[in-house]
N, C-alpha and C positions, 0 to 999 in steps of 0.2 A: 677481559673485555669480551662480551657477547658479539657473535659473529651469525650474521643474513644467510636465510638461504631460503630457496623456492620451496612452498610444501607437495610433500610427494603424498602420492596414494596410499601408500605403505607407514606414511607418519599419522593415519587418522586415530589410530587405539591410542597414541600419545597425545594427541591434541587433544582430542574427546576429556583423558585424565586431567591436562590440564586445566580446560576450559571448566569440568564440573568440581575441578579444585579450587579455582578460582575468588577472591574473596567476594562476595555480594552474590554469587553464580546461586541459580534457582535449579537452573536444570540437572537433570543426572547424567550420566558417562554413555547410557542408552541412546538417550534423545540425541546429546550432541551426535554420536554417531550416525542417525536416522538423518539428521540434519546434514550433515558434512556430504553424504550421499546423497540426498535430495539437491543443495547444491552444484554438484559436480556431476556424478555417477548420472542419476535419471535429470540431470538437464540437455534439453535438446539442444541450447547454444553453445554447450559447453563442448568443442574439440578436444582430442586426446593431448595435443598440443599446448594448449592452456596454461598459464601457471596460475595455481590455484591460489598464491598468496605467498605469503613471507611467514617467517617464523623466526623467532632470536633462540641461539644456542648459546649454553655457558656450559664449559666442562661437562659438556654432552646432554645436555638436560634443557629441557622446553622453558624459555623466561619470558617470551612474546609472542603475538602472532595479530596480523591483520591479513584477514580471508577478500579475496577477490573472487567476485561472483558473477560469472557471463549472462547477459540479457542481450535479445537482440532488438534493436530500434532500426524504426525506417527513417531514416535523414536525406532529406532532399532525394527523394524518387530511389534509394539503395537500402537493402538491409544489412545493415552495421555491426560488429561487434562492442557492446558497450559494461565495463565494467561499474560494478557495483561492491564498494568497500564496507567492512562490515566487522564486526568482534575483534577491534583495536585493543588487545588488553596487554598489558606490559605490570612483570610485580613489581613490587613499591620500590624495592631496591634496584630495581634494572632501569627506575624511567628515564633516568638521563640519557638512556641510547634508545627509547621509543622513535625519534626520528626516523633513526636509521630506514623501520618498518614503510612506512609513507614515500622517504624519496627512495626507495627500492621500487613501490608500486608506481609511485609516478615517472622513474624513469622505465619501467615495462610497458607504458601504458600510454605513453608520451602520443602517440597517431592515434587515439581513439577516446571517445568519450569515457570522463569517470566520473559518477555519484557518489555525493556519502548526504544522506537523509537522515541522521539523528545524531548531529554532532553537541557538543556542551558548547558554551558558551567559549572554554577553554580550546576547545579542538576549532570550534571555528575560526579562531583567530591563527590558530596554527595554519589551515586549510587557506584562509586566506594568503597568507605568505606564499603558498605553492602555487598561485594564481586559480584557485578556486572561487567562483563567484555564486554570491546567492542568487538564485532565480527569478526568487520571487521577493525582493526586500519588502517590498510594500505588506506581505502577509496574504493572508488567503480569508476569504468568507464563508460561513458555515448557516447551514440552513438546519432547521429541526425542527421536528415533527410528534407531538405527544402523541405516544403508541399503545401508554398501558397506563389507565388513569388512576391505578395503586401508585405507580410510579410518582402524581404528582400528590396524589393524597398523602405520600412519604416525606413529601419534599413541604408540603403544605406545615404537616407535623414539626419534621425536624428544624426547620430554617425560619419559619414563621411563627411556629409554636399554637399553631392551629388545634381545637380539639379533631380528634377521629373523624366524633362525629359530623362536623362541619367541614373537614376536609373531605372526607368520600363525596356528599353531594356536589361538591364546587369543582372536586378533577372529573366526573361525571359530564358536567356541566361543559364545561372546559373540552372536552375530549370531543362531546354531540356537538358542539358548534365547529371544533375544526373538521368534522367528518362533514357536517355541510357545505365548508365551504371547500372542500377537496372536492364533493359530488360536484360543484357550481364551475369550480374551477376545470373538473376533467370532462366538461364538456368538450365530444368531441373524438374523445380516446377510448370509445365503447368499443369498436372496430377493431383493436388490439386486445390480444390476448398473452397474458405473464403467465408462464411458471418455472420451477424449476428444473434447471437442466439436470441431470444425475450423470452425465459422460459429456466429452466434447468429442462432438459428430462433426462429420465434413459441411457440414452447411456455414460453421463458424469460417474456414477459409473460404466462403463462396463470400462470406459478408465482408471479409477484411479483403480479398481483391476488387471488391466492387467498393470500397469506403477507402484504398486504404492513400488513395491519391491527392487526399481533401488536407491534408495536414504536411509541413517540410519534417518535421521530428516528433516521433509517438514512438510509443514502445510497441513491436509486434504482436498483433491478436489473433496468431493463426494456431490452428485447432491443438497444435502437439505443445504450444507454449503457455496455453489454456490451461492443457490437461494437466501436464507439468505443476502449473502453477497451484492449481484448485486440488485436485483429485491426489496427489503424489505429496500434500503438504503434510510434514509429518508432526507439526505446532497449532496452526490456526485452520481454526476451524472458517472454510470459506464456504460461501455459497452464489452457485454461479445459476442469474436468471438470464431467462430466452424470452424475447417479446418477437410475436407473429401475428403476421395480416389476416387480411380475412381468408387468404388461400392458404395459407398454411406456411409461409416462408417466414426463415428469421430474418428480423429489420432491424433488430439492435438486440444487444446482450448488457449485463450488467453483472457487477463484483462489489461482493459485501462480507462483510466481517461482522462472527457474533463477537463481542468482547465486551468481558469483564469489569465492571466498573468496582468503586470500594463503597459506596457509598450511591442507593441503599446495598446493604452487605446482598451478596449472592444474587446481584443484580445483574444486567445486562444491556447494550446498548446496540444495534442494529446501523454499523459503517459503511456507508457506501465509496467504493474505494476506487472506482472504475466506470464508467458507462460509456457503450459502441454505439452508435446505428449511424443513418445517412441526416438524419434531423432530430427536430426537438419532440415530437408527439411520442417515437419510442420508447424517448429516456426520463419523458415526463411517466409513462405508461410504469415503464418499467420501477420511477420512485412509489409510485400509487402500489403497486402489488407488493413492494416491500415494507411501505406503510401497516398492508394488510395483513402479512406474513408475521410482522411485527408485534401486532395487537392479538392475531390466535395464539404466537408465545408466549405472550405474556412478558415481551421486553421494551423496556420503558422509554425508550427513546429513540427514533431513525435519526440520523446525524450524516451530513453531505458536505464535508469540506471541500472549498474547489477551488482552481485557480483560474479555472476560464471559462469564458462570457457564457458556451453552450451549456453548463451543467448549471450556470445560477437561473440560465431561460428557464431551462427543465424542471428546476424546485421550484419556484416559483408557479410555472404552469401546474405544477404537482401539489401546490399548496400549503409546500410548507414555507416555516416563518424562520426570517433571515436574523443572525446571529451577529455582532460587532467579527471585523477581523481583529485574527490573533496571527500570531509570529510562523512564519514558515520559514523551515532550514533546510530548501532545497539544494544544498553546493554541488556544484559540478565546475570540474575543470575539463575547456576547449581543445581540442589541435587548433593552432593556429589556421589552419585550412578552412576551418567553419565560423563564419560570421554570428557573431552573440545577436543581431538581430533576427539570423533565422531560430534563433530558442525560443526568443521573446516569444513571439509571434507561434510559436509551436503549443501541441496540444498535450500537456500537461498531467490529465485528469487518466493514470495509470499504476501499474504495482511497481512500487521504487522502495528499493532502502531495504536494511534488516528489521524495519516494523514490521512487512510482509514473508521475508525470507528466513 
């Protein structure tokens, strides 16, 4: 019988092996390690104290592991410790004791928030047993934006069966009309100026103390969990925009994700994954320069999942065109101490889950 125990610093060359042994496993033994360190080592919420996760032992040898990963969140006027579970993998012949992994972490974890954002259908049902609840049942709304009109001439071709030549003119077409009506619509946000940050400066904590009283529960936006997050990723490639007044101060920032789509092959898509400021003109500002960033790379599509009312104001003033909801699997399990109506009511729209980690 395989036997729990907390991962230590000294187990990462072993994790690392197992995890890029693993079956379906993409990454290599490298990466894992960059990761486990990014993590842990260079995360700023991360205490020496911390338990980094569980791991199952069998006659001395690694069969499981589920990694907990510190983020810190503001809830109700305090900055929190909040865990985020992540790389539940257990081999085929050990799953009968994958529990174990989970109520290990939930009993460690039991006074303080836990996420896990990309569970299976299968795991969610498990998650719910352990009083994890989805956030967001109802789903989330997605806003998008044609950014690079080969993009739809591809899509014109493949899905319609459009010739070439009739789909280049028509995603042309396509493309001019939403660019007027983004000019029509961003009436008003001349005054603002996007670009890209390349470091996070102290001006990021001058915006998250002057914003950061506006919400009961958000994830921390101060400068070193920025930099952490962006700059120290050693998977995704992130890109962190700064929108400024006409004096020069920042009024809001914004997090995006280039990523990979399969289809058209060696594509890409343009995610916005994050937006700060005090109001809606910033983060309208700041979708418009990602719009624009978008279309000089030549990636086919800006894409704004959201869960709350300010980011749909935002796309919308930004111009782009609203998508059906689809399924969000935000679970997160409560301390009893914390009212589920202060979540509800919380602001959502941050970096959660091993999609980002």
């Amino acid at each position: 019988m395989a036997r729990v125990e907390p991962i230590q610093a000294d187990a990462h060359a072993a994790l690392a092996a197992f995890c890029s042994a693993f079956p379906g496993n993409t990454l290599d033994r490298d990466i894992w390690l960059r990761r486990f360190h990014f993590w842990w080592e260079d995360n700023p919420a991360c205490p020496d104290s911390w338990t980094r996760g569980w791991l199952l032992r069998e006659a001395g040898r690694i069969v499981g592991l589920l990694a907990d990963i510190p983020t810190r969140w503001r809830i109700l006027g305090q900055d929190q410790p909040v865990s985020t579970l992540s790389t539940w993998r257990v081999l085929p012949e050990f799953q009968g004791e994958s529990l174990k992994l989970l109520t290990a972490a939930v009993a460690a974890g039991r006074n303080r928030v836990i996420f896990n954002t990309t569970p299976t259908a299968d795991v969610a049902a498990i998650l719910r047993g352990f009083r994890f609840r989805n956030l967001r049942e109802g789903g989330l709304a997605e806003h998008v934006l044609l950014a690079d009109p080969a993009f739809l001439a591809w899509k014109l071709r493949a899905d319609r069966g459009l010739p070439t030549l009739l789909g280049r003119p028509i995603a042309r077409v396509v493309h001019l009309a939403q660019r007027v009506c983004l000019g029509w619509r961003g009436w008003g946000l001349g005054e603002l100026r996007v670009a890209v940050l390349d470091r996070a400066g102290p001006e990021l904590d001058r915006l998250w103390r002057e914003t950061s009283d506006r919400v009961g529960f958000a994830s921390v936006r101060r400068r070193e969990d920025l930099d952490w997050l962006v700059f120290r990723n050693p998977i995704h490639r992130l890109l962190l925009l700064g929108c400024r007044d006409q004096a020069g101060g920042l009024v809001g920032h914004g997090l995006f994700q280039r990523q990979p789509v399969a289809r058209p092959p060696e594509g890409e898509h343009l995610v916005c994954l994050d937006l700060w400021s005090r109001d809606d003109a910033p983060r309208a500002a700041l979708l418009r320069a990602a719009v624009d960033l978008a279309t000089r790379s030549g990636i086919g599509l800006v894409r704004v999942p959201h869960l709350h009312g300010d980011l749909a104001r935002a796309a919308t003033r930004a111009g782009l065109l609203v998508r059906p909801a689809r399924p969000a699997t935000i679970y997160c399990r409560l301390p009893r101490a914390i009212d589920p109506a202060t979540v509800s009511g919380g602001h959502l729209g941050g970096p959660l889950g091993d999609v980002i980690l």
